[in-house]
C-alpha positions in Angstrom: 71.1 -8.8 -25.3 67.2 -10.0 -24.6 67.1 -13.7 -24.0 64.3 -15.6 -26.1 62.9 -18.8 -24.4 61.2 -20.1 -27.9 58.9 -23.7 -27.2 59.2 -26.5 -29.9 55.5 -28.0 -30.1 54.7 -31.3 -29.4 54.3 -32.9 -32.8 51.2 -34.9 -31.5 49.3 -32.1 -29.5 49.0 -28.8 -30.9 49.3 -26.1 -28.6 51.4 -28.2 -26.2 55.4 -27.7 -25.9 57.4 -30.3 -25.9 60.9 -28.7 -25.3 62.0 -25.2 -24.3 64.9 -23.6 -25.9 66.9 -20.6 -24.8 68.2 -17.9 -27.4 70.1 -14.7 -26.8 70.7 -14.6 -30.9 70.4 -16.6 -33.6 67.3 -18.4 -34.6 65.6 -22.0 -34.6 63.4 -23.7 -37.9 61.2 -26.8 -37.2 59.7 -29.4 -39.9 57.7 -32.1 -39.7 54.5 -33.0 -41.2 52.2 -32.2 -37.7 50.7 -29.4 -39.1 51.2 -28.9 -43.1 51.0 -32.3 -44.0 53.4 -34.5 -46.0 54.6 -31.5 -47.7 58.4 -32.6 -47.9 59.7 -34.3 -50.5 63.2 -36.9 -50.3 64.7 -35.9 -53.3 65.9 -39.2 -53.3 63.0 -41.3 -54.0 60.5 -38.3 -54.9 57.9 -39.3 -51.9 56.7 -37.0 -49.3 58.3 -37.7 -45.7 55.2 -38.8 -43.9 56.3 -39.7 -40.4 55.4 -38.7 -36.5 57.5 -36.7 -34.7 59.7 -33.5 -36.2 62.6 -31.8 -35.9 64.3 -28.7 -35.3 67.6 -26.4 -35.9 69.1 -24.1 -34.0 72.0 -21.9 -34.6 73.5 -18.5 -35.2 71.5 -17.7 -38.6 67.8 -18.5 -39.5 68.1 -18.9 -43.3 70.5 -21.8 -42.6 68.5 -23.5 -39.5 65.8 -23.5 -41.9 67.5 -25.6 -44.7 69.4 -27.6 -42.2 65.7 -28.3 -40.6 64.5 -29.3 -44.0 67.4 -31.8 -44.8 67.2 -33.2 -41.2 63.0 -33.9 -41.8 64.2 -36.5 -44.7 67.0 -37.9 -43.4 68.0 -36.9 -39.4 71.3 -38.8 -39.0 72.7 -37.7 -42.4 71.6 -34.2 -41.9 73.2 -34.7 -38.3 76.7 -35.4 -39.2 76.9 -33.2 -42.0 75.9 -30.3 -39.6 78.3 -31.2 -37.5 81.1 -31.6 -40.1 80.1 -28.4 -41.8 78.4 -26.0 -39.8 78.6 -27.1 -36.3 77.5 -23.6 -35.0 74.0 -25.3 -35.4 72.4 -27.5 -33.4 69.5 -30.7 -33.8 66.8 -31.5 -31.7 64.6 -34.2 -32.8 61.4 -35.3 -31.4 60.1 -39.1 -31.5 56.4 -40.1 -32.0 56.3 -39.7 -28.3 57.8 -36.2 -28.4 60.6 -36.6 -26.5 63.9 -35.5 -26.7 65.8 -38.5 -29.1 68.8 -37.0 -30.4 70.6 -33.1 -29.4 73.8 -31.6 -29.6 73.8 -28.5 -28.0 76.4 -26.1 -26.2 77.2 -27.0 -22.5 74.6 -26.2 -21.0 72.4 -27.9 -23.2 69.9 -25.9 -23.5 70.8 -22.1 -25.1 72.9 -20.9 -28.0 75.0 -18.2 -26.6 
């Protein structure tokens, strides 16, 4: 299978990558509001999630990293555990307002989904 080495953008510089990620299948979603804005809304209060930083999914199907990426955006540590309760084929990686690496939980070598 062709291995993927797919860059997570720095939330504060575009063009920059913050982290590198390693895929031989699967796929990876990111949110945030770097580039579209406050575009998010926490169904929960009905405001926009307006914050720095961003975070992304990664995991054996696309559709789901994409919704798991959307829930983690509004709430990251909720989004977290359910992941892990649920479907812990995927994986988090969120980025502070400094873009660095706060929170992961990724096969042993920490870097690839296999």
């Amino acid at each position: 299978a062709p291995v993927w080495r797919v860059g997570i953008e720095d939330p504060r510089v575009r063009g920059q990558i913050a982290e590198v990620v390693t895929l031989t299948r699967g796929g990876m979603a990111t949110s945030g509001a770097a580039i579209r804005g406050a575009h998010v809304l926490d169904p929960r209060t009905g405001s926009a999630v307006d914050r720095p930083g961003s975070v992304t999914v990664v995991g054996p199907d696309l559709l789901w990293a994409d919704v798991w990426a959307t829930a983690a955006w509004v709430d990251p540590d909720a989004a977290q555990a359910l992941m892990a309760a649920r479907d812990p084929e995927h994986h988090l990686i969120r980025l502070d307002m400094l873009a660095r690496m706060v929170a992961h939980r990724f096969t042993q070598d920490r870097k690839s989904v296999v």
